[in-house]
C-alpha positions as CSV (number, residue, x, y, z in Angstrom):
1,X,61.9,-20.0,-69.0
2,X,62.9,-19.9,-65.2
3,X,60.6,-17.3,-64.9
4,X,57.7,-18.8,-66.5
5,X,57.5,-21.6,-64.6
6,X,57.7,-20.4,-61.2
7,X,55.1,-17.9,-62.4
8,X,52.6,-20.6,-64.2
9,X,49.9,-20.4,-61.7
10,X,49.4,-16.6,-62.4
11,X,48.2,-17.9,-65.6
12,X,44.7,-19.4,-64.0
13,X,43.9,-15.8,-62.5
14,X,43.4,-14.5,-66.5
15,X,39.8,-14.0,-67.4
16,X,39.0,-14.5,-71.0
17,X,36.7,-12.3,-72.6
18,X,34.8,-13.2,-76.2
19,X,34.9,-10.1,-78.3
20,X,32.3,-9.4,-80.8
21,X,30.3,-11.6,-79.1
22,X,27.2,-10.8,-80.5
23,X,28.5,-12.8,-83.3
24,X,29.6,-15.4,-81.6
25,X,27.1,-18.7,-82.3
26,X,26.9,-21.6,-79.5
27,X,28.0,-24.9,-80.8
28,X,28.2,-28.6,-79.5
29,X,30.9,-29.7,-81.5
30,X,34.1,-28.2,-82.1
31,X,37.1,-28.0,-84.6
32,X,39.9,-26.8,-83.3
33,X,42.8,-25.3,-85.9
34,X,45.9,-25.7,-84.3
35,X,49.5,-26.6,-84.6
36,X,52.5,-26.8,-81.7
37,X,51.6,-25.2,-78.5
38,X,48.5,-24.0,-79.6
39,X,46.5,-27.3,-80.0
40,X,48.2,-28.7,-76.5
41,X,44.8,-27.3,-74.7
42,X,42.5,-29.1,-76.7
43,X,44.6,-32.2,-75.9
44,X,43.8,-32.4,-72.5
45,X,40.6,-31.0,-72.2
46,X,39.6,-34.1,-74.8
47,X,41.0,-36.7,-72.6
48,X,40.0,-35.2,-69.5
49,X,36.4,-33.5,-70.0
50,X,33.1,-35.0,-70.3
51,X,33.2,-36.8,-74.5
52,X,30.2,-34.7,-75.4
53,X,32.6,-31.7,-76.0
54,X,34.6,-33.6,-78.2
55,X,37.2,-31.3,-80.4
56,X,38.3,-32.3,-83.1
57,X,42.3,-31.4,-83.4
58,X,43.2,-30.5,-86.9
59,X,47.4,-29.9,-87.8
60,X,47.5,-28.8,-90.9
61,X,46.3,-26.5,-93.6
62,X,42.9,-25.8,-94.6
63,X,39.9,-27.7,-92.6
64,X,39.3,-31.3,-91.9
65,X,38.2,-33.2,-94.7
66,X,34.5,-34.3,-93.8
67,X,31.1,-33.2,-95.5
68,X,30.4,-29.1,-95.5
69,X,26.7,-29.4,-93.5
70,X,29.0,-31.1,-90.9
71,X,31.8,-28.8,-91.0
72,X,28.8,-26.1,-90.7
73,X,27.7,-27.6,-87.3
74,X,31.1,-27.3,-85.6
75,X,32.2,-23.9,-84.3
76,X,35.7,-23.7,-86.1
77,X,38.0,-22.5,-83.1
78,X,41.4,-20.6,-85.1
79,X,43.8,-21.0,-82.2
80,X,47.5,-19.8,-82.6
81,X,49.5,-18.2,-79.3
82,X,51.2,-15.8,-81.9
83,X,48.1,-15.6,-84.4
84,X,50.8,-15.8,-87.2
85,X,51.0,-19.6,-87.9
86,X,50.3,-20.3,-91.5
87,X,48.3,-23.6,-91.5
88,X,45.8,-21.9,-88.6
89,X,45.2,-18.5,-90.9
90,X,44.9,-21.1,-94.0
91,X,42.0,-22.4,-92.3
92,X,40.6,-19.6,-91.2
93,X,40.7,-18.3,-94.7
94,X,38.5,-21.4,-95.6
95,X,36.5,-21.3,-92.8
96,X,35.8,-17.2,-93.7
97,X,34.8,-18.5,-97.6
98,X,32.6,-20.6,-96.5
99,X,30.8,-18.5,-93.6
100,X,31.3,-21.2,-90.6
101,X,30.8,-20.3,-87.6
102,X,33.9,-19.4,-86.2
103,X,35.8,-17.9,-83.2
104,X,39.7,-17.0,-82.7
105,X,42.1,-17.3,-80.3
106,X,45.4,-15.6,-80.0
107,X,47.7,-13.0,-78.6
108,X,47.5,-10.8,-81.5
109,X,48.9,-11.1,-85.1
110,X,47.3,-12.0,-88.5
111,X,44.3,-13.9,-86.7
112,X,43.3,-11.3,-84.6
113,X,43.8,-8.6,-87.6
114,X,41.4,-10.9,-89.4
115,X,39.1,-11.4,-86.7
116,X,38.4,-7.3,-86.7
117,X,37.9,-7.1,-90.1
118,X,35.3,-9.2,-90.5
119,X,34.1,-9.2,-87.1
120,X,34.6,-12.4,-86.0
121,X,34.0,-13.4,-82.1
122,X,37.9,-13.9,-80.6
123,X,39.9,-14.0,-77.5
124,X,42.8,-11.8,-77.2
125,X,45.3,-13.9,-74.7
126,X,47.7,-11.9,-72.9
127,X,51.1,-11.1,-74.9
128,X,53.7,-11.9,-72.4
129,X,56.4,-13.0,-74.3
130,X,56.8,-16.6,-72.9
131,X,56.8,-19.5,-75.1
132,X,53.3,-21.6,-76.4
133,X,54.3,-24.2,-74.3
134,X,54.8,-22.1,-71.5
135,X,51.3,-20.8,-72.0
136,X,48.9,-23.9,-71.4
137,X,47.1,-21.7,-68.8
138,X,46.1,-18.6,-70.6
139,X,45.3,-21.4,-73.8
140,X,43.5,-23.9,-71.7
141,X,41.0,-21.1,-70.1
142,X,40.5,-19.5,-73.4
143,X,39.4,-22.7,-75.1
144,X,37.2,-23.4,-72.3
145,X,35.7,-20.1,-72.2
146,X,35.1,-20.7,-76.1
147,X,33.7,-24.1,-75.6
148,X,31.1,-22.6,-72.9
149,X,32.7,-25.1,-70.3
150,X,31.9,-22.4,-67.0
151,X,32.1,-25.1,-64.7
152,X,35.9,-25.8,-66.1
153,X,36.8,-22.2,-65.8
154,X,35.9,-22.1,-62.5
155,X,37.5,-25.1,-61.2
156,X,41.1,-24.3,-63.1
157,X,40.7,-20.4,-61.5
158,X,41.3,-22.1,-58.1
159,X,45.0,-23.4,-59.3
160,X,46.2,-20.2,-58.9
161,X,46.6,-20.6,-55.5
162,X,46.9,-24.6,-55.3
163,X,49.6,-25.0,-58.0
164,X,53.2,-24.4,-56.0
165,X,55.8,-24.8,-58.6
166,X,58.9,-25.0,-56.4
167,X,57.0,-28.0,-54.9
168,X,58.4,-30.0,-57.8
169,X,61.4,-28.3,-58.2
170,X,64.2,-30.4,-56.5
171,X,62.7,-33.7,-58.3
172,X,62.9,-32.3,-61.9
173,X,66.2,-31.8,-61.6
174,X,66.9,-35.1,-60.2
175,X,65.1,-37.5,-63.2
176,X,66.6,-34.9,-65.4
177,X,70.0,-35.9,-63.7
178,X,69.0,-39.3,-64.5
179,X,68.2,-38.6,-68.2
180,X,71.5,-37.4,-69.0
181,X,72.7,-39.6,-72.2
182,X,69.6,-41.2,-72.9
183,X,66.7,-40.6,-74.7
184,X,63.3,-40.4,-72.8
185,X,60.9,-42.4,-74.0
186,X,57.3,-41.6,-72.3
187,X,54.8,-44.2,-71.7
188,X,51.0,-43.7,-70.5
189,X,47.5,-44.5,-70.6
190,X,45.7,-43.7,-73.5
191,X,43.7,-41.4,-71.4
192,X,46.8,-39.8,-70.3
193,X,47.7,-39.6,-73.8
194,X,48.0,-35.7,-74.3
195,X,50.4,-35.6,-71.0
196,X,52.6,-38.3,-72.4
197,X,52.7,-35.8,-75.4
198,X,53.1,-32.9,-73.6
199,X,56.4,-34.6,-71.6
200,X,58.0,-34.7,-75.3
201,X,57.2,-31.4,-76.4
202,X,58.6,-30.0,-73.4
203,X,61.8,-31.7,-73.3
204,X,62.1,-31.6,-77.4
205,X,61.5,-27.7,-77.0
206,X,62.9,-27.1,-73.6
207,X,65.5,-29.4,-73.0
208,X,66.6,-29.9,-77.3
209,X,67.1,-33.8,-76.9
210,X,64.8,-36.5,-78.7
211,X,62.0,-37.8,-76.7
212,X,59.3,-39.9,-77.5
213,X,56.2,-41.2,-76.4
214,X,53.9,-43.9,-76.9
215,X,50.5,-45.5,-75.0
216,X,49.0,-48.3,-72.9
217,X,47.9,-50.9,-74.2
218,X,48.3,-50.1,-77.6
219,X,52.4,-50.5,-76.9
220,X,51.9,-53.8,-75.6
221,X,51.1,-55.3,-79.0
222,X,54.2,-53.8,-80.9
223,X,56.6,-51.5,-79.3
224,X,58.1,-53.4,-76.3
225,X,59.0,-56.1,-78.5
226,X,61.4,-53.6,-80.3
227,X,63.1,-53.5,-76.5
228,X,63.6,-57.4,-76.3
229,X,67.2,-57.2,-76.9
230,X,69.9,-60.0,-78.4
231,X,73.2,-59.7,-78.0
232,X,73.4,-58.6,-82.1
233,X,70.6,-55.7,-81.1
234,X,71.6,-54.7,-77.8
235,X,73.2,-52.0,-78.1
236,X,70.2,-50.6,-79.6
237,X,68.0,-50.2,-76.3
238,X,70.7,-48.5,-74.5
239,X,70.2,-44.9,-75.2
240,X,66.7,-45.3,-74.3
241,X,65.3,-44.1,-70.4
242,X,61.8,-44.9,-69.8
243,X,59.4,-43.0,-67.5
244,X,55.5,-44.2,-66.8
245,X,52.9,-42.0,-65.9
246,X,51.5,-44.0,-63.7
247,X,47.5,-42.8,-62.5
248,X,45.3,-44.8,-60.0
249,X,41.7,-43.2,-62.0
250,X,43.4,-45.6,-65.0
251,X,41.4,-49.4,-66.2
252,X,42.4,-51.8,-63.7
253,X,44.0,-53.8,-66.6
254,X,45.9,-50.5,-68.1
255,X,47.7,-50.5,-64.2
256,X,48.4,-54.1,-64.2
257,X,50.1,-54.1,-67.4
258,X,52.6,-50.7,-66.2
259,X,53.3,-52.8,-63.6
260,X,54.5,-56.2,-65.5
261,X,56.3,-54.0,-68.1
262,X,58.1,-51.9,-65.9
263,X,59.2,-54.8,-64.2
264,X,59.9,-56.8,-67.1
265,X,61.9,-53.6,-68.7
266,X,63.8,-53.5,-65.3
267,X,64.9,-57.4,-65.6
268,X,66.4,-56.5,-69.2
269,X,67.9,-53.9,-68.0
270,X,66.6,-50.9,-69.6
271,X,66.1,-47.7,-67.2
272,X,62.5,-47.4,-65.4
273,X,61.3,-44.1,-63.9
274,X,57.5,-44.3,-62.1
275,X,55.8,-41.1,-61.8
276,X,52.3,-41.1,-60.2
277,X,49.9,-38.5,-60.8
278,X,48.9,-36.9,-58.0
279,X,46.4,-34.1,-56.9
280,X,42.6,-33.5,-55.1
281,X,40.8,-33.1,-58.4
282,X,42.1,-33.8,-62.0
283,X,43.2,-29.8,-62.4
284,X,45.6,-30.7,-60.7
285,X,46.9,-33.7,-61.4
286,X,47.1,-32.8,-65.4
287,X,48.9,-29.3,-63.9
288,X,51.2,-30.8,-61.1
289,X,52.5,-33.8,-63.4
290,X,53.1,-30.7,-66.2
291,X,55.3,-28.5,-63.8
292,X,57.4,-31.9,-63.2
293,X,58.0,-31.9,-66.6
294,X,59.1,-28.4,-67.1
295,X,61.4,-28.8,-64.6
296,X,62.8,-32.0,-66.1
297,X,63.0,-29.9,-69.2
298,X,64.3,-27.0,-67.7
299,X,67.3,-28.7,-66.3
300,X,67.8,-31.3,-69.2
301,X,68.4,-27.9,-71.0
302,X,70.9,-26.8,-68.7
303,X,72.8,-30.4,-68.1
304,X,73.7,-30.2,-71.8
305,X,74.4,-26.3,-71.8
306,X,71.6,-25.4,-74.1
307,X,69.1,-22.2,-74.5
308,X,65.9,-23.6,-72.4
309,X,63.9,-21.1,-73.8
310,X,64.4,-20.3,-77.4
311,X,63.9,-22.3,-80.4
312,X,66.3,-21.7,-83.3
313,X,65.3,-24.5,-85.5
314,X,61.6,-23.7,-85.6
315,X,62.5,-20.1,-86.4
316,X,65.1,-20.8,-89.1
317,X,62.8,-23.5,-90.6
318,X,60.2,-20.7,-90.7
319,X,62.3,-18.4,-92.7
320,X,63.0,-21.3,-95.3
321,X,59.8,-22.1,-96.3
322,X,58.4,-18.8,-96.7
């Protein structure tokens, strides 16, 4: 895990190439198929690229429940880092049956298998034996490269040499210093949604504790009254440590009401942790604030004396249900 972090900005130097791509069809809207650290791409580039490449995320098996003729005018994208995940190869299965257009995306595995045998356009990502999560670089140019987003591809190639990993190095393991014995609890925009989500991923996968997340100003109308303790429910905020992801590009009225919850948090005494976004373009903002987390995740891992890497209960819970 050490490793793949201080090497993530290698990732934006991979060129993805679309195989069988005479068969490949163009496509203004887009299901994507994916489940854990496969659909994490598709999170960001929705809140973050222009709405008329909407993709539509499904998690689960078969395809999204809407009328065939407009199933049939998405291009159904099977994304899966191992190409093995059941619920993605379920859907592709359905997506094959009923002749979609369709393209693949993986390191190898059952989805690549199928995309030879019937021909199907895909993307091979390098197999380098680092973690889905770890991978966002290699997934996020291959879904842009299958999106036809050439503008995207060329802006992310340059964070190869403007990402600098260590740069956030020394403050990940501070907040995750702070964290020890509480539960993070990640607040955002709801444009910043998918980086809120990312935060729990990481530190659910990487550091094995609880995290949670939730979104402005949405939370404002339900959740912050759970943290308005009594002296009979008090005891029930303190395990909770909260960090907003603050960003200046946010609705005026989204940054005004961080800033009176935070404070209002602080006054109840419940843990605040403020982290702005920061960067010359929003490449780099989504990227930077992600390294931060992996460090945070990274050394939450190694504060409770944990694998950082691995992740036994996915793979034993994969075993069961088969």
């Amino acid at each position: 895990m050490l490793e793949a972090i201080k090497n993530f900005p290698r990732q934006f130097t991979y060129r993805p190439i679309i195989k069988n791509k005479k068969n490949y069809k163009k496509a203004k809207r887009f299901i994507l198929l994916g489940m854990g650290g496969s659909h994490l791409a598709a999170d960001l580039i929705n809140n973050w690229e222009d709405t008329s490449n909407f993709i539509l995320i499904h998690k689960n098996y078969g395809l999204p429940n809407i009328p065939d003729k407009e199933l049939g005018q998405h291009l159904i994208i099977a994304s899966s880092y191992s190409g093995n995940t059941e619920e993605v190869v379920d859907g592709l299965k359905k997506a094959l049956q009923k002749k979609y257009k369709i393209i693949v995306i993986a390191t190898g595995g059952k989805l690549i298998a199928l995309a030879k045998k019937y021909k199907l356009p895909y993307i091979q990502m390098p197999a380098t034996g680092i973690q889905p999560r770890s991978a966002l670089g290699f997934s996020c140019r291959a879904l842009l490269k299958a999106i036809g987003q050439p503008r995207a591809l060329k802006e992310t190639a340059s964070l190869a040499q403007k990402l600098k990993p260590a740069k956030y190095q020394k403050r990940g393991q501070k907040i995750a210093k702070q964290l020890k014995n509480y539960l993070p609890v990640i607040y955002s925009s709801d444009r910043n949604i998918s980086l809120a989500y990312n935060w729990k991923i990481k530190l659910n996968e990487t550091g094995k504790i609880p995290a949670f997340y939730n979104v402005f100003p949405e939370l404002n109308h339900n959740e912050m009254n759970g943290f308005d303790p009594v002296d009979q429910t008090k005891k029930l905020s303190r395990p909770f440590y909260f960090i907003f992801l603050q960003d200046d590009y946010d609705h005026t009225k989204v940054i005004n009401r961080m800033a009176v919850l935070s404070k209002m948090y602080r006054q109840k005494g419940l843990p605040v942790q403020s982290i702005k976004l920061n960067g010359a373009n929003k490449w780099l903002r989504i990227f930077s604030n992600l390294l931060l987390a992996d460090w945070v995740a990274y050394y939450t891992a190694l504060n409770y004396k944990t694998n950082p890497e691995q992740v036994p209960m996915v793979e034993k819970f994969k075993k069961l249900i088969k």
